[in-house]
Biopython code that builds the backbone (N, CA, C, O; Angstrom):
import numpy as np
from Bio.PDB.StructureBuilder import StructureBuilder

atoms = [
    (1, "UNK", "N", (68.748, -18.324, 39.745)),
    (1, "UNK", "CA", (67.610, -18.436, 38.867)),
    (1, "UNK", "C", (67.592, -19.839, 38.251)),
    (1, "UNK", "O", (68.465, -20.275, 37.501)),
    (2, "UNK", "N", (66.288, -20.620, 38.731)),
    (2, "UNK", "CA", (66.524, -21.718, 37.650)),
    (2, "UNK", "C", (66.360, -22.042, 36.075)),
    (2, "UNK", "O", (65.352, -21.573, 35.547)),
    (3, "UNK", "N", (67.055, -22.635, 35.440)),
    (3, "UNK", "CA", (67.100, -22.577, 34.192)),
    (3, "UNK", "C", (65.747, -24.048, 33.387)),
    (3, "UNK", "O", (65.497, -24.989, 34.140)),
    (4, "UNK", "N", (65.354, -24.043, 32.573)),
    (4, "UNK", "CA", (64.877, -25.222, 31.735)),
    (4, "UNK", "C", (65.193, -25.631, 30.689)),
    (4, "UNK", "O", (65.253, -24.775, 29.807)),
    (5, "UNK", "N", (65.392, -26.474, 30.460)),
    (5, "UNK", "CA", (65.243, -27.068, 28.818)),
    (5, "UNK", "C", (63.641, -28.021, 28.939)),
    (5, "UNK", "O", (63.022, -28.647, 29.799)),
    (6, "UNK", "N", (63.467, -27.569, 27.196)),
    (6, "UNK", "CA", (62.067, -28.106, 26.729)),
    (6, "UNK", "C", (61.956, -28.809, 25.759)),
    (6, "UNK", "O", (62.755, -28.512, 24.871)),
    (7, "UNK", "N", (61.084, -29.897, 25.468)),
    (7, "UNK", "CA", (61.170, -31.090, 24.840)),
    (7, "UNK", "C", (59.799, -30.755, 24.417)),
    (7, "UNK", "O", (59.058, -30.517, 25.371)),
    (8, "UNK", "N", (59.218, -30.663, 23.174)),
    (8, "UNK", "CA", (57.922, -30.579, 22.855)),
    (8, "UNK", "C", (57.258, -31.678, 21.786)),
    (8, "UNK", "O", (57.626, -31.887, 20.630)),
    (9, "UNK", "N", (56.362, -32.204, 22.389)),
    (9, "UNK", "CA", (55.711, -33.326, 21.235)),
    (9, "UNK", "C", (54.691, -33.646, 20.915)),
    (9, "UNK", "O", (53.840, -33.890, 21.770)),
    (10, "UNK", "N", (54.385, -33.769, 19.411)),
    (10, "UNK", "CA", (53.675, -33.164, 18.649)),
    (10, "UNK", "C", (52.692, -34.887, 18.623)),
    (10, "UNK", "O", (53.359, -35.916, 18.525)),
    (11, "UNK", "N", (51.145, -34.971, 18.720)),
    (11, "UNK", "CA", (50.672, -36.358, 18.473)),
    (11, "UNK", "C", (49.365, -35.916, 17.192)),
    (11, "UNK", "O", (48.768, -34.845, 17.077)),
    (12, "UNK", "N", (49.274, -36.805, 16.605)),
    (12, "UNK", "CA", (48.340, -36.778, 15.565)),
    (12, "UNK", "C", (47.024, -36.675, 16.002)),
    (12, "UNK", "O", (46.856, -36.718, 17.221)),
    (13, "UNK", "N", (45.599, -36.491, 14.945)),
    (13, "UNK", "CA", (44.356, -36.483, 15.571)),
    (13, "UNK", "C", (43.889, -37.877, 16.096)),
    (13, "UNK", "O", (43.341, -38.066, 17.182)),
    (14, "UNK", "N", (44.309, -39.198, 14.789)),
    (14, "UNK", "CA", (44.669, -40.747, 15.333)),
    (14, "UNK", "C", (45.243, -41.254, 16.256)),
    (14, "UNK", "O", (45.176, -42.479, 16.363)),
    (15, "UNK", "N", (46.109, -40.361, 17.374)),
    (15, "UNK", "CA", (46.440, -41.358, 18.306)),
    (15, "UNK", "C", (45.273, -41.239, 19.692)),
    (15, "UNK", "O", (44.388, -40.539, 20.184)),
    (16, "UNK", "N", (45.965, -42.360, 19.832)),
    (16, "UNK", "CA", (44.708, -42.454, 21.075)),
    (16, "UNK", "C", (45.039, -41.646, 22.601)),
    (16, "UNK", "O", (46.198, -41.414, 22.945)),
    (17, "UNK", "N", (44.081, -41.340, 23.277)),
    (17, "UNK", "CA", (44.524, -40.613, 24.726)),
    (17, "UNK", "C", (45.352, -41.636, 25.261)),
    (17, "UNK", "O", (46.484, -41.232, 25.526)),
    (18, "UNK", "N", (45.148, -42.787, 25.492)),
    (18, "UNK", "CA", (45.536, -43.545, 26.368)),
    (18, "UNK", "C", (47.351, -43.893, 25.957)),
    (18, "UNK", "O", (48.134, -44.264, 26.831)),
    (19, "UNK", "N", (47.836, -43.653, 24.259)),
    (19, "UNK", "CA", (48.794, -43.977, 23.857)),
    (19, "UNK", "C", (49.912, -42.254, 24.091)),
    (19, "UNK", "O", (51.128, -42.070, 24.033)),
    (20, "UNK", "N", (48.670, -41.255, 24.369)),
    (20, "UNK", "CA", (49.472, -39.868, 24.609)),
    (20, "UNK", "C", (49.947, -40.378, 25.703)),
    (20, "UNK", "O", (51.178, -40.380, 25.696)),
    (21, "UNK", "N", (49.391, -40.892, 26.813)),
    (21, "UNK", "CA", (49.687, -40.796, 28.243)),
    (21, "UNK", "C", (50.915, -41.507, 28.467)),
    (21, "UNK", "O", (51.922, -40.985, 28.945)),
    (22, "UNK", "N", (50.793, -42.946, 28.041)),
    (22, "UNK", "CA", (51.778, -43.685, 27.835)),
    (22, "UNK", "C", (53.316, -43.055, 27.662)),
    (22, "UNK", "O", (54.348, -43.348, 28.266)),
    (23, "UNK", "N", (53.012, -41.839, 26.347)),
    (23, "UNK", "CA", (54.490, -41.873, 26.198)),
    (23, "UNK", "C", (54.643, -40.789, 26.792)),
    (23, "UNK", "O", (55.834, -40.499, 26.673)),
    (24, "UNK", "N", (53.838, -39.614, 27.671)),
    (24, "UNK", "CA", (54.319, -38.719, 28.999)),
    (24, "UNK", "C", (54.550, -39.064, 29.646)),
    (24, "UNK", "O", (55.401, -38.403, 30.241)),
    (25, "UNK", "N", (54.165, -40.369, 30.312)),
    (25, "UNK", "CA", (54.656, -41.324, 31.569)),
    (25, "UNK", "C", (55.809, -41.491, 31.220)),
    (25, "UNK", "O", (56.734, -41.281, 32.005)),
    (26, "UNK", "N", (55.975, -41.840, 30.165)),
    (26, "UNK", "CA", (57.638, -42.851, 30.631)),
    (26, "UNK", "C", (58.707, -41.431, 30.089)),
    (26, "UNK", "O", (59.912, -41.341, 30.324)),
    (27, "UNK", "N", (57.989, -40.578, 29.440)),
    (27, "UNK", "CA", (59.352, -39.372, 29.674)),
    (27, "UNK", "C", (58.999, -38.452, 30.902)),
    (27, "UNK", "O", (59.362, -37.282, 31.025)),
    (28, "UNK", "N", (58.266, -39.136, 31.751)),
    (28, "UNK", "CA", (58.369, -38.222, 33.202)),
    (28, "UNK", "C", (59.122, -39.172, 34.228)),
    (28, "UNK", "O", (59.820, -38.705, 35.128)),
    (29, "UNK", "N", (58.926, -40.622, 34.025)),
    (29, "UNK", "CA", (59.636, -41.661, 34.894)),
    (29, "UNK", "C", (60.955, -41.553, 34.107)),
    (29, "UNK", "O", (61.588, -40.666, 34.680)),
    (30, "UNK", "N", (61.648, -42.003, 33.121)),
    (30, "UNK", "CA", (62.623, -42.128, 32.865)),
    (30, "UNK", "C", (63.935, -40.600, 32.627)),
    (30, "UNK", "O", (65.118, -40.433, 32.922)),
    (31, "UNK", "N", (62.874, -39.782, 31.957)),
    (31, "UNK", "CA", (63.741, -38.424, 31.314)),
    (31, "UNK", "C", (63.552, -37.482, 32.456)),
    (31, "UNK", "O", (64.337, -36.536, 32.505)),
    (32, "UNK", "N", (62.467, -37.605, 33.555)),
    (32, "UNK", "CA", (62.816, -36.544, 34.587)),
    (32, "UNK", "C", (62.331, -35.392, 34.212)),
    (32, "UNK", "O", (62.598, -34.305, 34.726)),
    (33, "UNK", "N", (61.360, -35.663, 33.002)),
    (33, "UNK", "CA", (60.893, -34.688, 32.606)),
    (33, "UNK", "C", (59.511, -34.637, 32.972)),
    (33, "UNK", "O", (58.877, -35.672, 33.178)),
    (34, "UNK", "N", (58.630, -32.648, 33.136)),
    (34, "UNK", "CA", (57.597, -32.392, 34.008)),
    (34, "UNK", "C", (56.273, -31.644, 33.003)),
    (34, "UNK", "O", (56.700, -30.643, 32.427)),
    (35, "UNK", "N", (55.506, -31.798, 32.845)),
    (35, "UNK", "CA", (54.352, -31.485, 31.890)),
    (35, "UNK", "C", (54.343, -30.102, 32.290)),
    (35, "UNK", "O", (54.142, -29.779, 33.461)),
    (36, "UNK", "N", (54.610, -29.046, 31.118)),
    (36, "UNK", "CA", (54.954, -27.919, 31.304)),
    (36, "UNK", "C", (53.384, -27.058, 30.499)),
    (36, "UNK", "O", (52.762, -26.150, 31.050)),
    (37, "UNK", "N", (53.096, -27.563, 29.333)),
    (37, "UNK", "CA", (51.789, -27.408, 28.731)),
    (37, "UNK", "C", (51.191, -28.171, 27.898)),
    (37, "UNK", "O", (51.846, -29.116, 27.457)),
    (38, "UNK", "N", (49.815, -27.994, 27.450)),
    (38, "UNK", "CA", (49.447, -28.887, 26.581)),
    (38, "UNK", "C", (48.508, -27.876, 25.848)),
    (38, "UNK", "O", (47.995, -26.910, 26.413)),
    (39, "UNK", "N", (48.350, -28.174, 24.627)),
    (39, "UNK", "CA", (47.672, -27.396, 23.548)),
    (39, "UNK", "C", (46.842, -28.379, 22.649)),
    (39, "UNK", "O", (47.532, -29.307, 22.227)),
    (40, "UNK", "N", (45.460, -28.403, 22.233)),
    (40, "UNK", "CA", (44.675, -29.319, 21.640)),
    (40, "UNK", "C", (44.515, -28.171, 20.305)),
    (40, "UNK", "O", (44.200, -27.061, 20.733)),
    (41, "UNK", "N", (44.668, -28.224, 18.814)),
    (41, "UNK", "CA", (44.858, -26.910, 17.885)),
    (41, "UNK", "C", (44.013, -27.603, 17.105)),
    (41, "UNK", "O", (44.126, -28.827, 17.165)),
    (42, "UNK", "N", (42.853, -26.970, 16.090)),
    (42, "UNK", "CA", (41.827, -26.826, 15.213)),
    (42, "UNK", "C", (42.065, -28.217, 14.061)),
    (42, "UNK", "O", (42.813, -28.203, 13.084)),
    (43, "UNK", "N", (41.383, -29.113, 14.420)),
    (43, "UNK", "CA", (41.967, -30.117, 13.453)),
    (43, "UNK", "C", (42.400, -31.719, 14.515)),
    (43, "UNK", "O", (42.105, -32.891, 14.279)),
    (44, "UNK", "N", (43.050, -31.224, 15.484)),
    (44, "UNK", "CA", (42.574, -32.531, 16.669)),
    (44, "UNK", "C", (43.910, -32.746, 16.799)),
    (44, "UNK", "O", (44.161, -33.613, 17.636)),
    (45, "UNK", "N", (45.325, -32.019, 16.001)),
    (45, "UNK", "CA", (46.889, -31.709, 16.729)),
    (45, "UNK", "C", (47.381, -31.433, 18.085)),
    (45, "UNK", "O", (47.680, -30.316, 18.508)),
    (46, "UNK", "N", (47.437, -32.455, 18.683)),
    (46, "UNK", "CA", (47.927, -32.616, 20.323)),
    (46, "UNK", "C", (49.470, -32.115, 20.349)),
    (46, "UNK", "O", (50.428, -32.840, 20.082)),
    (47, "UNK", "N", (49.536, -30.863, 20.688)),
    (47, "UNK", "CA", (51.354, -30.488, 21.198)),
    (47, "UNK", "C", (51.463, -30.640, 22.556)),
    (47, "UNK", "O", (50.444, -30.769, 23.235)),
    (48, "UNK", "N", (52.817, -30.644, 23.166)),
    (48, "UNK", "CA", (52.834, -31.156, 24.732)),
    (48, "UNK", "C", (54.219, -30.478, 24.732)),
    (48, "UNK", "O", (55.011, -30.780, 23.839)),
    (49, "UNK", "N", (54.566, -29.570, 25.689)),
    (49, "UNK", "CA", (55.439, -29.017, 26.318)),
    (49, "UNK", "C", (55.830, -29.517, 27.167)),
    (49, "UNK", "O", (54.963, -29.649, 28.031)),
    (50, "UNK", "N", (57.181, -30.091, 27.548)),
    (50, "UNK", "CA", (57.692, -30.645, 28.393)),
    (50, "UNK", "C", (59.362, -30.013, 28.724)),
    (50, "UNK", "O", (60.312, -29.789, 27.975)),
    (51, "UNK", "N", (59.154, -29.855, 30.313)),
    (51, "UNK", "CA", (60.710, -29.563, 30.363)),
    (51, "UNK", "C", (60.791, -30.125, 31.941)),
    (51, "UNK", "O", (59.988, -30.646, 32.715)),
    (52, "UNK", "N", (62.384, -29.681, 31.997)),
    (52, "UNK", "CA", (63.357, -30.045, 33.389)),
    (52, "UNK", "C", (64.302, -29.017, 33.337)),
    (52, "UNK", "O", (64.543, -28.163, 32.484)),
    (53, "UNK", "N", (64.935, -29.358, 34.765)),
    (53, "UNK", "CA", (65.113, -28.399, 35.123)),
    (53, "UNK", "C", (66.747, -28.937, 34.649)),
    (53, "UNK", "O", (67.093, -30.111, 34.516)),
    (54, "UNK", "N", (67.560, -27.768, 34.458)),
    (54, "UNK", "CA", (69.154, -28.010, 34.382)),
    (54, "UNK", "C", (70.109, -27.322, 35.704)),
    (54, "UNK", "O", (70.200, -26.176, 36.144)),
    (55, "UNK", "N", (70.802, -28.733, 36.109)),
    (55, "UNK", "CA", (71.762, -28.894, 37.010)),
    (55, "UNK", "C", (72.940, -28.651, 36.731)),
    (55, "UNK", "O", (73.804, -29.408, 36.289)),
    (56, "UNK", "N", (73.012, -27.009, 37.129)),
    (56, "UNK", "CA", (74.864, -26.821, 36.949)),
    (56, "UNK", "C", (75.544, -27.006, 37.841)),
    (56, "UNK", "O", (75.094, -26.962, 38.986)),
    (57, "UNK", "N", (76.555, -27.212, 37.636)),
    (57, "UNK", "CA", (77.818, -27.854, 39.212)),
    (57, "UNK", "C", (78.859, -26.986, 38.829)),
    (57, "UNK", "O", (79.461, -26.901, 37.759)),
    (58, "UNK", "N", (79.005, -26.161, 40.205)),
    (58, "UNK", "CA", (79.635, -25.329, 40.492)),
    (58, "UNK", "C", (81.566, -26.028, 40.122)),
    (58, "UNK", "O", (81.741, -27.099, 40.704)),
    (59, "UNK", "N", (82.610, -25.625, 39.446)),
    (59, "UNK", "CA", (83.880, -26.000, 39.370)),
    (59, "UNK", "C", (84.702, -26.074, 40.376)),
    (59, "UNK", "O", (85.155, -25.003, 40.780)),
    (60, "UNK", "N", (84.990, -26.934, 40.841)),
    (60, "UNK", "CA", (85.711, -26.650, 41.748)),
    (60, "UNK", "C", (87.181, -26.292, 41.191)),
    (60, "UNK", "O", (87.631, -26.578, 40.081)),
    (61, "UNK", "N", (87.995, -25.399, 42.531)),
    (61, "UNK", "CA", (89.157, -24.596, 42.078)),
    (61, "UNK", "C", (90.295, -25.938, 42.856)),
    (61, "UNK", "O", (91.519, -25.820, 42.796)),
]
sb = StructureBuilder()
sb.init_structure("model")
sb.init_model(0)
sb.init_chain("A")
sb.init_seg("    ")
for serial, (resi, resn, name, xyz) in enumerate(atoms, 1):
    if name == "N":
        sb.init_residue(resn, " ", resi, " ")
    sb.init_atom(name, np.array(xyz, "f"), 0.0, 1.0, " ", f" {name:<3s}", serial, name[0])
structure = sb.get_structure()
Protein backbone atom coordinates (compact mmCIF):
# COMPACT_ATOMS: atom_id res chain seq x y z
CA UNK A 1 0.00 0.00 0.00
CA UNK A 2 1.42 3.29 -0.75
CA UNK A 3 1.81 5.68 1.93
CA UNK A 4 1.79 9.91 1.70
CA UNK A 5 2.85 12.67 3.52
CA UNK A 6 1.10 16.16 3.01
CA UNK A 7 2.31 19.60 2.97
CA UNK A 8 -0.58 22.12 2.85
CA UNK A 9 -0.37 25.89 1.95
CA UNK A 10 -2.31 28.40 2.85
CA UNK A 11 -2.05 31.93 0.26
CA UNK A 12 -3.83 35.14 1.05
CA UNK A 13 -6.71 36.92 -1.08
CA UNK A 14 -3.46 39.51 -2.12
CA UNK A 15 -1.31 37.17 -3.61
CA UNK A 16 -1.19 36.97 -7.04
CA UNK A 17 -1.99 33.67 -9.33
CA UNK A 18 1.10 33.94 -10.98
CA UNK A 19 3.14 34.16 -7.39
CA UNK A 20 0.77 30.86 -6.24
CA UNK A 21 2.23 29.06 -9.20
CA UNK A 22 5.64 30.05 -8.67
CA UNK A 23 5.86 28.62 -5.32
CA UNK A 24 3.97 25.04 -6.52
CA UNK A 25 6.53 24.87 -9.15
CA UNK A 26 9.46 24.92 -7.27
CA UNK A 27 7.93 22.55 -4.45
CA UNK A 28 7.07 20.14 -7.31
CA UNK A 29 10.70 20.56 -9.03
CA UNK A 30 12.68 20.64 -5.97
CA UNK A 31 10.48 18.79 -2.95
CA UNK A 32 9.08 16.07 -5.34
CA UNK A 33 6.11 17.11 -4.29
CA UNK A 34 2.49 16.46 -6.44
CA UNK A 35 -0.71 18.82 -6.33
CA UNK A 36 -2.98 16.71 -4.38
CA UNK A 37 -5.93 19.55 -4.01
CA UNK A 38 -6.81 22.94 -4.16
CA UNK A 39 -9.62 24.79 -2.34
CA UNK A 40 -10.58 28.62 -3.18
CA UNK A 41 -12.86 29.39 0.58
CA UNK A 42 -15.43 32.49 0.96
CA UNK A 43 -13.27 35.52 1.30
CA UNK A 44 -10.55 34.70 -1.61
CA UNK A 45 -8.25 32.04 1.01
CA UNK A 46 -6.26 29.85 -1.45
CA UNK A 47 -5.34 26.32 0.49
CA UNK A 48 -3.24 23.81 -1.61
CA UNK A 49 -2.75 20.24 -0.67
CA UNK A 50 0.30 18.83 -1.53
CA UNK A 51 1.89 15.47 -1.00
CA UNK A 52 4.55 12.58 -1.99
CA UNK A 53 4.85 9.63 -1.80
CA UNK A 54 7.14 7.87 1.14
CA UNK A 55 9.99 5.49 0.30
CA UNK A 56 10.56 2.74 2.75
CA UNK A 57 13.69 0.51 2.33
CA UNK A 58 13.31 -2.72 3.19
CA UNK A 59 16.44 -3.70 6.19
CA UNK A 60 18.56 -5.68 5.18
CA UNK A 61 19.44 -8.84 7.52
Amino acid sequence: MVEYEYRVLSFGRETARGDIRRALTEHAEYGHWELHRTRIYIGGITRTWLRRKIIRVPRAS
